[in-house]
DRENDO-1510 file (C-alpha; in Angstrom, 1 decimal, always signed):
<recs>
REC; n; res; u; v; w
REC; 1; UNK; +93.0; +86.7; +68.2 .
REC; 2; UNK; +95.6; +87.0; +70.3 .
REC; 3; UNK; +97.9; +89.5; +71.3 .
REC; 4; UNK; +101.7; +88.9; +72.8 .
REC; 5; UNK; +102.9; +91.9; +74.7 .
REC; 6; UNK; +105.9; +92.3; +77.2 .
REC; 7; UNK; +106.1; +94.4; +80.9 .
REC; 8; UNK; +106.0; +97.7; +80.1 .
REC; 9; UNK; +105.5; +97.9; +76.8 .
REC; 10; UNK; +103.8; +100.6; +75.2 .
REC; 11; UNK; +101.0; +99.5; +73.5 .
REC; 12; UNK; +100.7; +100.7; +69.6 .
REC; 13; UNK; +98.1; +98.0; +68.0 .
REC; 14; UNK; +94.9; +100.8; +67.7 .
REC; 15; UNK; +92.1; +98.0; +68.2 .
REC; 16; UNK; +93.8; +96.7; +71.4 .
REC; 17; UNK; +94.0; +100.0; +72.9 .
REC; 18; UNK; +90.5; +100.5; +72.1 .
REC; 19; UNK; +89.7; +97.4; +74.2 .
REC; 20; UNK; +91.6; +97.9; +77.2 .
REC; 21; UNK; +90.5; +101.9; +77.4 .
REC; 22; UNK; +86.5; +101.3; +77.2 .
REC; 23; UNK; +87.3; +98.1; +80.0 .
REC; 24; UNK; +87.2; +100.4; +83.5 .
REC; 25; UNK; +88.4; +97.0; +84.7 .
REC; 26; UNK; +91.5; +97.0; +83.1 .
REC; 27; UNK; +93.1; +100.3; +84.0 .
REC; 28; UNK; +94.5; +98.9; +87.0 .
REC; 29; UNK; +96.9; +96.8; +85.2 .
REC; 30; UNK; +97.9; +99.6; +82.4 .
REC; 31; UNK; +99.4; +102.8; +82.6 .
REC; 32; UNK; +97.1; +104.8; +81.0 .
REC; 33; UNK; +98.1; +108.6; +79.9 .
REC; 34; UNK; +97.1; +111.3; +77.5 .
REC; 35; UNK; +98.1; +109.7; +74.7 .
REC; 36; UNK; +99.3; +106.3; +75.4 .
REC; 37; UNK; +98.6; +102.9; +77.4 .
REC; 38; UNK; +101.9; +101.2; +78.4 .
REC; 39; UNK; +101.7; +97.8; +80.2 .
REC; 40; UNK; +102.6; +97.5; +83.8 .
REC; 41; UNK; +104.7; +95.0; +86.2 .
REC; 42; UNK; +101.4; +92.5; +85.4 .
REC; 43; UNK; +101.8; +89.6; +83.7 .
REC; 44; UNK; +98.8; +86.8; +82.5 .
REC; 45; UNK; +96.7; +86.4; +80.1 .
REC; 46; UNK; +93.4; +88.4; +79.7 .
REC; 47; UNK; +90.1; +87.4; +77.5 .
REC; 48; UNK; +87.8; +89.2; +76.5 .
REC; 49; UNK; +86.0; +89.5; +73.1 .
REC; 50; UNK; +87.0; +86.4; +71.6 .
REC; 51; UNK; +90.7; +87.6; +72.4 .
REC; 52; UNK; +93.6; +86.6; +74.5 .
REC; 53; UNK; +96.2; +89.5; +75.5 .
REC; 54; UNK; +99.1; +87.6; +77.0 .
REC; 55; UNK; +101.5; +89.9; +79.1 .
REC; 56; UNK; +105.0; +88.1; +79.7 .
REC; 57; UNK; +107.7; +89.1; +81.3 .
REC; 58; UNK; +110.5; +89.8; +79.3 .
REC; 59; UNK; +113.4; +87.9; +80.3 .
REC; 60; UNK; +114.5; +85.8; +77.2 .
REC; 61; UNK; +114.6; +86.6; +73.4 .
REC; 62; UNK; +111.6; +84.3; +72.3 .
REC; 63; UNK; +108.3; +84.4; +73.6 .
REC; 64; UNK; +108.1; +80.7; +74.2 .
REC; 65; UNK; +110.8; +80.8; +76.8 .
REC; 66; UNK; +109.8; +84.3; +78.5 .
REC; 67; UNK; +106.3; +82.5; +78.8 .
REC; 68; UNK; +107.4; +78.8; +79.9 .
REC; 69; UNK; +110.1; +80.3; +82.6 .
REC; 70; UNK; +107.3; +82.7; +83.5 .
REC; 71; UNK; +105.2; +80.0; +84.3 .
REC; 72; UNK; +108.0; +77.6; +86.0 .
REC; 73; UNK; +108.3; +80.5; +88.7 .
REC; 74; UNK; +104.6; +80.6; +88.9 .
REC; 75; UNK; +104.8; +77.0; +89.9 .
REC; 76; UNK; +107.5; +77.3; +91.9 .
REC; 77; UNK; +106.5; +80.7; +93.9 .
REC; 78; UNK; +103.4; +79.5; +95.0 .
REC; 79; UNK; +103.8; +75.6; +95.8 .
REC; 80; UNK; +101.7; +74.4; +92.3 .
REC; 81; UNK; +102.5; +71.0; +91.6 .
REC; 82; UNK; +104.3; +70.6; +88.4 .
REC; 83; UNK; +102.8; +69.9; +85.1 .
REC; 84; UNK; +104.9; +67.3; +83.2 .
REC; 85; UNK; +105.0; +68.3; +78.8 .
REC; 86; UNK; +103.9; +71.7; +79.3 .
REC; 87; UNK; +102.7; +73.5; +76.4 .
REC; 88; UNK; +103.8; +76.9; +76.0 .
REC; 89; UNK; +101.3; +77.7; +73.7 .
REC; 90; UNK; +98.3; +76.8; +76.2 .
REC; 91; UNK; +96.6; +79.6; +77.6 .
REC; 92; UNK; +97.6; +80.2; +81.4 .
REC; 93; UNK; +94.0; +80.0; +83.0 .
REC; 94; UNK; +92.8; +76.5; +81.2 .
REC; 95; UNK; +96.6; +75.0; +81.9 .
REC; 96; UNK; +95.9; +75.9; +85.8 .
REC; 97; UNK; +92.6; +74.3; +85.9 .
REC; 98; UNK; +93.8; +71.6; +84.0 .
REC; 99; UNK; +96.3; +70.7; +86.6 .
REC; 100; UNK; +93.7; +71.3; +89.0 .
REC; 101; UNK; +90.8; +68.7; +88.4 .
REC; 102; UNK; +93.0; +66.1; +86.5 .
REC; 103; UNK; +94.6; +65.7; +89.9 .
REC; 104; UNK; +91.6; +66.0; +91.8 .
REC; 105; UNK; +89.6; +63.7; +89.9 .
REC; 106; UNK; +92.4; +61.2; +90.1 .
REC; 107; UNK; +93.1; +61.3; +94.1 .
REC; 108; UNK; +89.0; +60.7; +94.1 .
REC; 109; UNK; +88.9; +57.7; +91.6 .
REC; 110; UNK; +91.4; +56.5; +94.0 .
REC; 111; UNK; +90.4; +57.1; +97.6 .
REC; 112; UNK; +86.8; +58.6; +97.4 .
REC; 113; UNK; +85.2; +61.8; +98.3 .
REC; 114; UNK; +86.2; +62.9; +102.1 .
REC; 115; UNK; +83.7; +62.4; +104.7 .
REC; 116; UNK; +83.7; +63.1; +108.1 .
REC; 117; UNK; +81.8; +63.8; +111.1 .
REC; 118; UNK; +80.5; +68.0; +111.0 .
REC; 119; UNK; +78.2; +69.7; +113.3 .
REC; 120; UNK; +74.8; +70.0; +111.5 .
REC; 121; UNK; +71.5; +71.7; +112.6 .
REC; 122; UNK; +68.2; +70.7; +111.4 .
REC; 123; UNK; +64.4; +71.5; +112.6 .
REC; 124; UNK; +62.2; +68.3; +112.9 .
REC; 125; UNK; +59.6; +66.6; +115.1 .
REC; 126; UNK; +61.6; +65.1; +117.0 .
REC; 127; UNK; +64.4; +65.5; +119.4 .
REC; 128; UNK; +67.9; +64.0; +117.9 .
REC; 129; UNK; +70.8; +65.1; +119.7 .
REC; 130; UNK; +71.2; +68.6; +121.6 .
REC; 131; UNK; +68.5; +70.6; +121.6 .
REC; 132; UNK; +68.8; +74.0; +120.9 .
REC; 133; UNK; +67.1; +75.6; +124.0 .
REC; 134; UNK; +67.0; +79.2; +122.7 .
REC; 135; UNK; +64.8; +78.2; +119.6 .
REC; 136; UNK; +62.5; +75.9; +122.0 .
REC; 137; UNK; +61.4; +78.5; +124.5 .
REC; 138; UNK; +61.2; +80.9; +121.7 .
REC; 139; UNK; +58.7; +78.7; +119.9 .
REC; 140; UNK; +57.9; +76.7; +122.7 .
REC; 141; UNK; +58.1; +73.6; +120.1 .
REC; 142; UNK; +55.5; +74.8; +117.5 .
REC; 143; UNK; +57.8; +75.0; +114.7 .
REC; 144; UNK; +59.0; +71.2; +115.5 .
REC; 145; UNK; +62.6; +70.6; +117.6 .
REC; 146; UNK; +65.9; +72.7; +116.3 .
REC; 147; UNK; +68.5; +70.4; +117.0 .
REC; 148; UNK; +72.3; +70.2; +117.0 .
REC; 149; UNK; +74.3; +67.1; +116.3 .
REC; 150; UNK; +77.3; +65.4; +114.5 .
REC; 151; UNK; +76.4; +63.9; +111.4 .
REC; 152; UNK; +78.8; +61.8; +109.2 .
REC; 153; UNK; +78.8; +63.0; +105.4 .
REC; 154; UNK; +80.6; +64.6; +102.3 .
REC; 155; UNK; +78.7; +68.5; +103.3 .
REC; 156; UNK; +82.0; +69.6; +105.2 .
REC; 157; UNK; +84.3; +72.5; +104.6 .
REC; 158; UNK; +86.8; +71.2; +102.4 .
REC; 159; UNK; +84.3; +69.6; +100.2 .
REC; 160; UNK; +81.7; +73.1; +100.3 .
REC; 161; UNK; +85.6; +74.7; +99.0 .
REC; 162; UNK; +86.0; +72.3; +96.4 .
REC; 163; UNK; +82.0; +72.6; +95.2 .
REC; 164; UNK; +82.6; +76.0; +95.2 .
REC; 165; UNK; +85.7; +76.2; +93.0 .
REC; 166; UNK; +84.7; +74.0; +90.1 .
REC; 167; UNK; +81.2; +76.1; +90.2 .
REC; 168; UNK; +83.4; +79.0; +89.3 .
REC; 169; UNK; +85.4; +77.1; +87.0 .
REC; 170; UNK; +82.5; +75.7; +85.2 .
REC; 171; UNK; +81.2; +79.4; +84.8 .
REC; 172; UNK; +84.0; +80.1; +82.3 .
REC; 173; UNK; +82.5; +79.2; +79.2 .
REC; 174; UNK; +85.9; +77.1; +77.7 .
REC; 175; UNK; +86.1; +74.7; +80.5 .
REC; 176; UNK; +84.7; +71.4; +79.8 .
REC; 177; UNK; +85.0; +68.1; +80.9 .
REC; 178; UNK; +87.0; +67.6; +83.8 .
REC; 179; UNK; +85.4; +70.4; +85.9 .
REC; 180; UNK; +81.8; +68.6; +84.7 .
REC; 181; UNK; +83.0; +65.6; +86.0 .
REC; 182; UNK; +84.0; +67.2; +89.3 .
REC; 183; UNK; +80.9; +69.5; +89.2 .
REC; 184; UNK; +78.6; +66.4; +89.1 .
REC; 185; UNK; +80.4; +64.1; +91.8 .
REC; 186; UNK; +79.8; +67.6; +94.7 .
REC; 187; UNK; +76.5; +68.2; +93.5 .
REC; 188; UNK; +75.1; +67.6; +96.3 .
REC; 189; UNK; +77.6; +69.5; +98.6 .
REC; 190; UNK; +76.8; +73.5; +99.3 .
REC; 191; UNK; +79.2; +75.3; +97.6 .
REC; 192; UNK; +80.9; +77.8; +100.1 .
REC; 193; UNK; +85.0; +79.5; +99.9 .
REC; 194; UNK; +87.0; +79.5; +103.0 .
REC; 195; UNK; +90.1; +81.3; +103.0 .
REC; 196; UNK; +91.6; +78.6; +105.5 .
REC; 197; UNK; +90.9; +74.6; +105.9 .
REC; 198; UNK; +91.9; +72.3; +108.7 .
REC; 199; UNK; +94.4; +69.4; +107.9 .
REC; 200; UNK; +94.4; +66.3; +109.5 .
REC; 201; UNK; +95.8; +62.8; +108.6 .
REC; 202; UNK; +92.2; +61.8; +106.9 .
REC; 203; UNK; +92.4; +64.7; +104.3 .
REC; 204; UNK; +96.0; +65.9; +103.9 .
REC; 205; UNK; +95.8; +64.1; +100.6 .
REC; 206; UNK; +93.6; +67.1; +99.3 .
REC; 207; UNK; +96.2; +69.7; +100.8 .
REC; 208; UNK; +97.8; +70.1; +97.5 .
REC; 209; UNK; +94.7; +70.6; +95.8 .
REC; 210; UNK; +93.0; +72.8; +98.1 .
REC; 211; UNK; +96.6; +75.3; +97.3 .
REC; 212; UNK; +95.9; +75.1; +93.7 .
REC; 213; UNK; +92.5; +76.1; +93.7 .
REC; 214; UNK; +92.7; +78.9; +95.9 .
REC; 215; UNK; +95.3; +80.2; +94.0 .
REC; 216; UNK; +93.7; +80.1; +91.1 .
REC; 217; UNK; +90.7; +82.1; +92.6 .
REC; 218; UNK; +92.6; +84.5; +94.3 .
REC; 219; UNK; +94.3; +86.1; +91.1 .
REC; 220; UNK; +91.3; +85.4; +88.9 .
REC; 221; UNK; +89.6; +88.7; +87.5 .
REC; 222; UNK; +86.2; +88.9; +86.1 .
REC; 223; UNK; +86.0; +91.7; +83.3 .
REC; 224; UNK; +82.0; +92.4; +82.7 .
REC; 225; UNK; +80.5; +88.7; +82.7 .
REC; 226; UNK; +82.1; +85.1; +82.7 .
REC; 227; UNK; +83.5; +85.8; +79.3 .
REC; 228; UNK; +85.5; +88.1; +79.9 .
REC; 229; UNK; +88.2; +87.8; +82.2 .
REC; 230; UNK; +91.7; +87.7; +83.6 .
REC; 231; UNK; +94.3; +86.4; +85.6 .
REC; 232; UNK; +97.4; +88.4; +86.5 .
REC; 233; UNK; +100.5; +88.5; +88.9 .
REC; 234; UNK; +101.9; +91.3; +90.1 .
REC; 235; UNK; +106.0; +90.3; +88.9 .
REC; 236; UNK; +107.1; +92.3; +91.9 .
REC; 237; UNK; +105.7; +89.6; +94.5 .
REC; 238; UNK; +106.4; +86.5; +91.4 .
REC; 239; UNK; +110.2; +87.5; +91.5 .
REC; 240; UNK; +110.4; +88.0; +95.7 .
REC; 241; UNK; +108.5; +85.2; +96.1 .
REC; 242; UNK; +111.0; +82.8; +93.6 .
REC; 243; UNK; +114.2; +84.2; +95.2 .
REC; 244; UNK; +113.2; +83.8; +98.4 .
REC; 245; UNK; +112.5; +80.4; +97.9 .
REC; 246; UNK; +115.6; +79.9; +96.2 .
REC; 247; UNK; +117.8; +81.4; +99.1 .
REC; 248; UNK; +115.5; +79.4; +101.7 .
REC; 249; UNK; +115.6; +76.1; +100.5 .
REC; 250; UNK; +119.4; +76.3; +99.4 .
REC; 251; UNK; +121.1; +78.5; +101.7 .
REC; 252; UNK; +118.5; +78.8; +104.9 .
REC; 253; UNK; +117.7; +81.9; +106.3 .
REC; 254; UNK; +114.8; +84.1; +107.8 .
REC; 255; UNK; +112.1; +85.6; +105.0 .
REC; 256; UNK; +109.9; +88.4; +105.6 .
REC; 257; UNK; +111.5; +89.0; +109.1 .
REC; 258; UNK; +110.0; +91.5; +111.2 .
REC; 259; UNK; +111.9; +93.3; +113.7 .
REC; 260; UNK; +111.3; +96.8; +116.0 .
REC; 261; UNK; +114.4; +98.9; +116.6 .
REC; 262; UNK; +112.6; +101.4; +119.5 .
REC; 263; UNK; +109.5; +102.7; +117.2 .
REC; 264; UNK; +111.1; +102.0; +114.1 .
REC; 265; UNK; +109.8; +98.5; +112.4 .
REC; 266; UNK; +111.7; +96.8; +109.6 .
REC; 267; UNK; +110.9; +94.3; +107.5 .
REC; 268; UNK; +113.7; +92.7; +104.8 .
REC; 269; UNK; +113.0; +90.4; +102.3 .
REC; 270; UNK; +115.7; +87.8; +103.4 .
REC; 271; UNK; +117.8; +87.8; +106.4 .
REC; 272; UNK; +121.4; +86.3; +106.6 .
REC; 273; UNK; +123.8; +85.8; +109.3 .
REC; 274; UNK; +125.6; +88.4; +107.8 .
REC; 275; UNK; +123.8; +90.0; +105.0 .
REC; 276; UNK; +120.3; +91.4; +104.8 .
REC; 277; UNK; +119.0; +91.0; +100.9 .
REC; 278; UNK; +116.0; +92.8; +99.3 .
REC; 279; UNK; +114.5; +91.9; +96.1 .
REC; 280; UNK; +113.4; +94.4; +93.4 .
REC; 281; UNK; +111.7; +93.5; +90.5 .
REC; 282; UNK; +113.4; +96.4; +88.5 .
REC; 283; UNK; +115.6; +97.7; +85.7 .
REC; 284; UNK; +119.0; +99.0; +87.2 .
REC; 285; UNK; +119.5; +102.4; +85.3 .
REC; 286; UNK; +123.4; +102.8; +86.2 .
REC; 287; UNK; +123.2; +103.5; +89.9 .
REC; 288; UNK; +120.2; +102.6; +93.2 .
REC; 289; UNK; +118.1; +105.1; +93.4 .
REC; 290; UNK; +117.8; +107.2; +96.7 .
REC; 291; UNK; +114.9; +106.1; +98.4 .
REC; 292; UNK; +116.0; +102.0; +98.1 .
REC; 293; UNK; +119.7; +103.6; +99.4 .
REC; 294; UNK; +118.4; +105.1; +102.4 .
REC; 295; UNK; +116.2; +101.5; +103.2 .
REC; 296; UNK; +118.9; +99.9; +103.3 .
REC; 297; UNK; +121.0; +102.4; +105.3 .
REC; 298; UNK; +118.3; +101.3; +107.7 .
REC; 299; UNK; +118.4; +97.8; +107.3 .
REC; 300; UNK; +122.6; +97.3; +107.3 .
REC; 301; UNK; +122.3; +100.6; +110.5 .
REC; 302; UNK; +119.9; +98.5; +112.8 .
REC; 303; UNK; +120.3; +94.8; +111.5 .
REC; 304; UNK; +124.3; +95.7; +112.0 .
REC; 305; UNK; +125.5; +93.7; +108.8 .
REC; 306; UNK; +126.3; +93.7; +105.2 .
REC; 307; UNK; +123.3; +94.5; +102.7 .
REC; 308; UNK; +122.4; +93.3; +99.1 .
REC; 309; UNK; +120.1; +93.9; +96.5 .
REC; 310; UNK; +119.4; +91.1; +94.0 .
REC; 311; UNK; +117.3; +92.8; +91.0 .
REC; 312; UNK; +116.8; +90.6; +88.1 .
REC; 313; UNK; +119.3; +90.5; +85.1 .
REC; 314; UNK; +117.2; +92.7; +82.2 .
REC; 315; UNK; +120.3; +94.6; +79.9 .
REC; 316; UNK; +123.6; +93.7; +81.5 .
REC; 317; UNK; +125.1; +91.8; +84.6 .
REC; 318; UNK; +125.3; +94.0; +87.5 .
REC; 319; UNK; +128.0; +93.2; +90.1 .
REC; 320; UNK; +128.9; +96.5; +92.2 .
REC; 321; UNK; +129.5; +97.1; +95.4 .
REC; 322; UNK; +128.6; +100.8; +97.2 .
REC; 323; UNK; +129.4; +102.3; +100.6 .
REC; 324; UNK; +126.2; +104.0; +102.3 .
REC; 325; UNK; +128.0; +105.4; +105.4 .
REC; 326; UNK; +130.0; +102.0; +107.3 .
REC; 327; UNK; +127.3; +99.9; +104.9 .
REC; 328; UNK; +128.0; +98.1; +102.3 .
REC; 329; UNK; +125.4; +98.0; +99.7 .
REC; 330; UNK; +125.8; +94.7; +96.7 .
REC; 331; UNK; +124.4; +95.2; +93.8 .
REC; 332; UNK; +124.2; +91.3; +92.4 .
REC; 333; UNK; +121.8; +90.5; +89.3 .
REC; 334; UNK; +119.9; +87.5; +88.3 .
REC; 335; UNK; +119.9; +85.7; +85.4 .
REC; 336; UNK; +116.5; +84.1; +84.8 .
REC; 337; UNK; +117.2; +82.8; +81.7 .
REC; 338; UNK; +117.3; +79.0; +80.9 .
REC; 339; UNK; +116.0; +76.6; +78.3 .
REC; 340; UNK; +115.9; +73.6; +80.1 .
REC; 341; UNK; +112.9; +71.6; +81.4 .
REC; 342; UNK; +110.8; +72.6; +85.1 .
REC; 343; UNK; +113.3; +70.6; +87.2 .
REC; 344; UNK; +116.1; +71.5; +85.7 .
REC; 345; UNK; +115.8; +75.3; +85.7 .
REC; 346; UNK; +115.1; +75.2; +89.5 .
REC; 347; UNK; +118.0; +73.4; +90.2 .
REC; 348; UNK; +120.2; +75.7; +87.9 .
REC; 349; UNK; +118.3; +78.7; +89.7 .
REC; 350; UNK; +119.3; +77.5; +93.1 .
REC; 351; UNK; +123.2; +77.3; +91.7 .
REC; 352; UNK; +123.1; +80.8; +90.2 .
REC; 353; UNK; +121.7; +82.2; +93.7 .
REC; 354; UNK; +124.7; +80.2; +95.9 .
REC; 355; UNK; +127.0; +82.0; +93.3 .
REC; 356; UNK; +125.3; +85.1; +93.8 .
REC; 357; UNK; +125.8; +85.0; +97.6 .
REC; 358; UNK; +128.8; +82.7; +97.7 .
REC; 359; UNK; +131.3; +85.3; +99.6 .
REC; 360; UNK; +128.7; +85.1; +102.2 .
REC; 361; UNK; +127.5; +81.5; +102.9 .
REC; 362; UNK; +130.0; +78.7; +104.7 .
REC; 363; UNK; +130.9; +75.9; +102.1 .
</recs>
């Protein structure tokens, strides 16, 4: 069965609230209270006995949109390469792995499994390539030669990554196929994760791939065994992630920029010329509240220029502008709304953030 919610929606269905207050592993996405369970700023899809909550942001009128433009800034945020006739009604998880080892399998058909020469060590009777003279004067040879030595073959760290990830896939009990396929051809490869892999000419090709699947594994939540689980973004980081992107790749600019005024550090989302823009992933109630009006105080004080906040456009279009001091604080919304296809809405998103910011940027 499966159960549709929205951000911060208070949950009234009895037998769902029954699942998610036994599951310990849950409460972290929830607000959980005396008497209530209200969803958070999480959005995804959790399964767990035989059912599917999906959690969508809500920034259309009908689910089907909320949950494709959900997953258009999904691909978008994080690099994903795009899935052409996407299927709103596919389940977030299975869709991702889809994308995952159809590509895969294809780039191997094509061009092979990567080999190349790693460092291996290996105890035998005799001496093939650097001896390892710690281990030989401790056993003085009785347990054979320990030996170091470059060795040409598929057992290197992208390919222990990629055994690794379609093991975990596989564990899921609805994946088939594909991830068999991919789960047979590194069988013979030790299945390790590595949080980074070196690029080079030879396996660039698998850079793409490599992205997806650690993605995949990093937001992936296990809920009691491998049939039960989740995966969840936090919309906070989703919606700073997509509008920095946006503003980068039409506009320019410097994200995440860190700089110290004496012993005071700051950090704004996007830095302009002449503007300094942070992202909040939160309904405007009428006016900013006082804590976000005294950061960027700090940020138009030190950074010496005009400041913005971009939140996203929920009940009404906010346009405002408010004077902290000699700052001036923009108020700008978003509109994430759009019915067109993957390409389409990021071009349309890129013209609605130039408008947002047009008074600022050189035509």
């Amino acid at each position: 069965m499966q159960y549709t919610i929205y951000e911060h929606q208070y949950i009234r269905d009895k037998k769902l609230v029954s699942l998610i207050q036994k599951e310990r592993e849950l409460h972290h996405y929830f607000e959980i209270g005396f008497d209530y369970i209200r969803a958070t700023s999480f959005c995804g899809s959790i399964n767990i006995e035989e059912h599917e909550i999906l959690i969508l942001p809500k920034i259309s009128k009908r689910k089907e949109v909320n949950q494709t433009i959900f997953f258009y800034m999904l691909l978008y945020s994080y690099d994903i390469p795009n899935l052409e006739n996407y299927n709103s009604d596919t389940n977030f998880l299975p869709l991702l792995i889809d994308i995952f080892s159809k590509k895969l399998l294809e780039k191997l058909h094509q061009t092979g499994i990567y080999k190349d020469y790693h460092l291996t060590r290996n105890r035998g009777n005799y001496i093939k390539g650097k001896l390892v003279i710690n281990d030989y004067i401790r056993y003085r040879g009785r347990k054979g030669f320990l030996c170091e030595y470059d060795e040409f073959g598929i057992n290197n760290p992208l390919n222990q990554f990629f055994s690794y990830a379609v093991r975990k896939f596989q564990s899921l009990s609805y994946i088939h196929s594909n991830i068999a396929r991919l789960v047979n051809i590194f069988d013979e490869v030790e299945p390790k994760y590595f949080e980074n892999i070196k690029f080079n000419h030879l396996n660039i090709r698998f850079q793409e791939d490599f992205r997806l699947a650690k993605f995949i594994l990093q937001h992936l939540r296990s809920v009691r065994d491998r049939e039960h689980f989740s995966i969840l973004f936090d919309m906070d980081m989703v919606f700073e992630k997509f509008i920095s992107k946006l503003v980068y790749e039409e506009i320019g600019g410097k994200l995440q920029y860190t700089k110290r005024f004496g012993d005071f550090q700051l950090q704004p989302d996007i830095v302009l010329d002449n503007l300094i823009i942070d992202l909040k992933y939160k309904i405007f109630n009428r006016d900013v509240k006082q804590e976000d009006k005294y950061q960027m105080f700090a940020y138009g004080a030190n950074f010496q220029r005009d400041t913005m906040i971009i939140y996203p456009e929920h009940l009404y279009r906010i346009d405002r502008k408010v004077r902290l001091g000699n700052i001036d604080l923009h108020l700008k919304s978003i509109d994430l709304d759009s019915e067109l296809d993957y390409f389409g809405y990021i071009k349309e998103m890129k013209k609605r953030v130039r408008n947002i910011l047009k008074e600022f940027i050189d035509e």
